[in-house]
N, C-alpha and C positions, 0 to 999 in steps of 0.2 A: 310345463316348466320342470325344470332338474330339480332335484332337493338341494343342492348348492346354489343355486341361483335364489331359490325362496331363501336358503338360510341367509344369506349375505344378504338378501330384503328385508328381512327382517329385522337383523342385527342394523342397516345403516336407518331402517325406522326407527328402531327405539333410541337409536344413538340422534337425530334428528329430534327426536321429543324431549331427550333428557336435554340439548342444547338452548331449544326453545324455550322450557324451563329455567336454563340457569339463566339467558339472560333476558328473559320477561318476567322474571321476579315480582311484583309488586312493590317489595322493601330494600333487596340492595341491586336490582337488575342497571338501573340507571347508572349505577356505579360502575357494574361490570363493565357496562356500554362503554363506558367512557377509556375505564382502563383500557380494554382492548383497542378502542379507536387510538387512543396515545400509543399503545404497543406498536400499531401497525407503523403509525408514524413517526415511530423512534427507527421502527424496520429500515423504512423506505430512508430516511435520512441517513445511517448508517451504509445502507447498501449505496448509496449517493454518494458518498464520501469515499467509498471503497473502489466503486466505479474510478472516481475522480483518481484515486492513488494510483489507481490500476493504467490508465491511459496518457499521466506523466512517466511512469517509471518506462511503457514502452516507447513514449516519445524520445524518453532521455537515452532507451536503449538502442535504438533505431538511429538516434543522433551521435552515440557513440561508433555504431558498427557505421555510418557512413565516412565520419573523420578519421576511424582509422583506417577504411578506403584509398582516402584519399591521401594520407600520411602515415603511414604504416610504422616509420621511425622516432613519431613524436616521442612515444615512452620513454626512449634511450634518453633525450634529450630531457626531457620535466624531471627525470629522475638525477639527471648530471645538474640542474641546475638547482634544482628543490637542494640539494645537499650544499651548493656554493650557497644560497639562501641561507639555510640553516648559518652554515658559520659564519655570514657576515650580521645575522641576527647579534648571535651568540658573544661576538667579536667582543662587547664591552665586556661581559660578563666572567667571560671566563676566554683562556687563550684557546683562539680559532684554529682547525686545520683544515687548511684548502686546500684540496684535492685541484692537480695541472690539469689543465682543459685547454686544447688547442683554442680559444675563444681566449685566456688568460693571458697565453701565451703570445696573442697576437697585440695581445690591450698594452703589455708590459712592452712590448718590443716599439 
């Protein structure tokens, strides 16, 4: 055997017996146990959750890059219209300015 090889046996023995030590305790081992098994399964539940976040946002981004595939001009359009929104929201509140939009201009006519 190399001297590195013994030393790194060595080291993960004593680090294997100080473990078995802390959590075969007699007085608060039972405790540790528990903590840790809670830890892992706060782990696992988080990393669950994370997963979960992780495989809408690329659903949702997959479902973006397809629609705008297939409609490349919608933007023009939600943004021409998100604004005529806004100021027929707004309309009681305070005076409206609406921007002409051939769509307006055909309503009026």
């Amino acid at each position: 055997m190399k001297k590195q090889t013994v030393t790194e046996s060595l080291v993960g023995a004593y680090g294997a017996g100080v473990l078995s030590m802390y959590f075969l305790d007699p007085q608060r081992g039972k405790r540790r146990r528990a903590e840790f098994r809670d830890a892992l399964t706060h782990s696992q539940c988080e990393l669950e959750k994370f997963a979960g976040r992780l495989g809408r946002d690329f659903e949702n981004r997959v479902e973006g890059a397809i629609a705008e595939t297939i409609n490349p001009h919608r933007d023009q359009w939600s943004t021409q219209f998100e604004s005529s929104r806004k100021a027929f929201l707004h309309a009681g509140t305070r005076r409206a300015v609406v921007r002409e939009s051939p769509l307006a201009n055909r309503v009026t006519s």
